[in-house]
Rosetta silent file (secondary structure, phi, psi, omega in degrees, C-alpha in Angstrom):
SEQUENCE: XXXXXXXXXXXXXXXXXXXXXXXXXXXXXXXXXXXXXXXXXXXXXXXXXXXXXXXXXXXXXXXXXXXXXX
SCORE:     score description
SCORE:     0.000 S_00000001
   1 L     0.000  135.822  156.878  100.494 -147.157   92.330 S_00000001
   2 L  -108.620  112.319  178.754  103.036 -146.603   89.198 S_00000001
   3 E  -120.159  150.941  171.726  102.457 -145.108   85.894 S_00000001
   4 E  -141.174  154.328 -179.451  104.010 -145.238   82.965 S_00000001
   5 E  -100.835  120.945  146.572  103.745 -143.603   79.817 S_00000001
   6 E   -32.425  -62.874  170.100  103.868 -145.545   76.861 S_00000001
   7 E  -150.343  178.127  177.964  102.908 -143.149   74.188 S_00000001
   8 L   -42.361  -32.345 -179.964  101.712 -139.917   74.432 S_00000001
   9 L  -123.124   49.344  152.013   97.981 -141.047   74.934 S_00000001
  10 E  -164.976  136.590  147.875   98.635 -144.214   76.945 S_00000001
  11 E  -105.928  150.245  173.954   99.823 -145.193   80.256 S_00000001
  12 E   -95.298  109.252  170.897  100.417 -148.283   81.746 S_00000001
  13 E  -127.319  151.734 -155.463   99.536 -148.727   85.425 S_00000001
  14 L   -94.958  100.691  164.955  100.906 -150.466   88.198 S_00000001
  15 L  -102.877  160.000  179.737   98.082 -151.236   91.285 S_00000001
  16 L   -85.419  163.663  168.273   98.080 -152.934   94.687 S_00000001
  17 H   -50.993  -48.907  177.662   94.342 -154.668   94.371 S_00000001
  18 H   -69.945  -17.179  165.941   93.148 -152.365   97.090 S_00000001
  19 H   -71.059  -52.131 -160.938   94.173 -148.978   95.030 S_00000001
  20 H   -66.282  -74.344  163.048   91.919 -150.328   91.984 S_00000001
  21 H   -11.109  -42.342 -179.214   89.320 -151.436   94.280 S_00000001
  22 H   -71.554  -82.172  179.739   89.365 -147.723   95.587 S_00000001
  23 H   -11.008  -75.676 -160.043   89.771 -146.261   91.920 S_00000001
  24 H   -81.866  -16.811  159.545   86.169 -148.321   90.803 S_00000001
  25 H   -61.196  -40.308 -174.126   83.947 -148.128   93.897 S_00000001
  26 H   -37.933  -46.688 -173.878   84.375 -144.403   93.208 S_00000001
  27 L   -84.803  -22.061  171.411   83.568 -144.278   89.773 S_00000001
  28 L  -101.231   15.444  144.830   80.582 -146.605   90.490 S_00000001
  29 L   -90.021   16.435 -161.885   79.472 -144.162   93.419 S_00000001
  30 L  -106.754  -48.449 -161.174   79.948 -141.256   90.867 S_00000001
  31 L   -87.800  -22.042  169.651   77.867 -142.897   88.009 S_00000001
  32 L   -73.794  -15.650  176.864   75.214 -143.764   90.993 S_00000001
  33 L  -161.154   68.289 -163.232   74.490 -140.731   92.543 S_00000001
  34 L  -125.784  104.137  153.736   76.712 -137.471   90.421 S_00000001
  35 L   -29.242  137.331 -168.444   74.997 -134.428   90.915 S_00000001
  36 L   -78.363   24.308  153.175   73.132 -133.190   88.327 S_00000001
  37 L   -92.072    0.420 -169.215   75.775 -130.833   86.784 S_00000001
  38 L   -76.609  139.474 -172.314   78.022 -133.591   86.341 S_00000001
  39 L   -78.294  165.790 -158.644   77.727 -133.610   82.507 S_00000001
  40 H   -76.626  -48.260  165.302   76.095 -136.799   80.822 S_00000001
  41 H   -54.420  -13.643  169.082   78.995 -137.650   78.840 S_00000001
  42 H   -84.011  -25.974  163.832   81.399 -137.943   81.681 S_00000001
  43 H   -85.831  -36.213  158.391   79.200 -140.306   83.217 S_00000001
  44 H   -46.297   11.813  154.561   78.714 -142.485   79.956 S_00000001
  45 H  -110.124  -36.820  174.446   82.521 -142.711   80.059 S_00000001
  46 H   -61.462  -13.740 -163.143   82.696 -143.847   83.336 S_00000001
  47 H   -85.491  -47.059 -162.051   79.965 -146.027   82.468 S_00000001
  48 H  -105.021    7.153  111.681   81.559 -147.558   79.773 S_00000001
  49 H    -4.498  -61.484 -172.591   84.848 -147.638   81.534 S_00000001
  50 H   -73.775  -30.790  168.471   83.284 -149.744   84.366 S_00000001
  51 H   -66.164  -36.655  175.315   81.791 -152.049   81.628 S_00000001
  52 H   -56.376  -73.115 -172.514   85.185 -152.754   80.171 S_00000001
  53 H   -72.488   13.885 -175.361   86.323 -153.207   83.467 S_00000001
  54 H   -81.778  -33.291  168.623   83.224 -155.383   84.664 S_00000001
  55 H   -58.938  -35.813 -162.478   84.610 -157.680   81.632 S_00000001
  56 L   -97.799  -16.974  179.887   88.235 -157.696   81.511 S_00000001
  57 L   -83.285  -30.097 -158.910   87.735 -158.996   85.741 S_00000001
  58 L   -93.122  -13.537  172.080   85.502 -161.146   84.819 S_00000001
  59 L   -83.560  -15.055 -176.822   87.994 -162.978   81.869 S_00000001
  60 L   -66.353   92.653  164.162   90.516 -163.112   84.683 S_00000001
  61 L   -64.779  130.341  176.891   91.144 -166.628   85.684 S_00000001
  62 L   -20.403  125.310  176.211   91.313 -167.847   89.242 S_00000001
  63 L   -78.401   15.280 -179.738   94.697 -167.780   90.597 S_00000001
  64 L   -99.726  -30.422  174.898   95.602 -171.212   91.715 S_00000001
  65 L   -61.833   -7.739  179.938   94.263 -172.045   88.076 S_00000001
  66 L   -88.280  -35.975 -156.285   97.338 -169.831   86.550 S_00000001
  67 L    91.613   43.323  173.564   99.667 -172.122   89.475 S_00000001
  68 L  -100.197  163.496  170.783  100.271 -168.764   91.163 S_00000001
  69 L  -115.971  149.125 -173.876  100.177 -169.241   95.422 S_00000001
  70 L   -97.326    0.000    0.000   98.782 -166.653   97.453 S_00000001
């Protein structure tokens, strides 16, 4: 993984597929079962976090459709 900062409030980061993969089962075993002290709003950001990213994967075209080779 690599980050970079950008601006003060944004980084850019670099993942292998299996770091993200890690990163978003977490956060969707977090918003599925987070004890109940976890406060509501941090799971409605992970929530809407995971929506973004259920979207932006899902806009992702297949990679032999780009001409990339695996």
């Amino acid at each position: 993984m690599e980050l970079e900062r950008i601006r003060p409030t944004v980084l850019r980061g670099t993942f292998h597929v299996y770091e993200l993969a890690a990163l978003i089962a977490a956060a969707r075993f977090v918003t599925e079962s987070a004890p109940p002290d976890v406060p509501a709003e941090s799971l409605d950001q992970l929530r809407q976090l995971l929506a973004e990213y259920d979207q932006q994967i899902r806009h992702q075209a297949a990679p032999q459709a780009q001409g990339w080779q695996a």
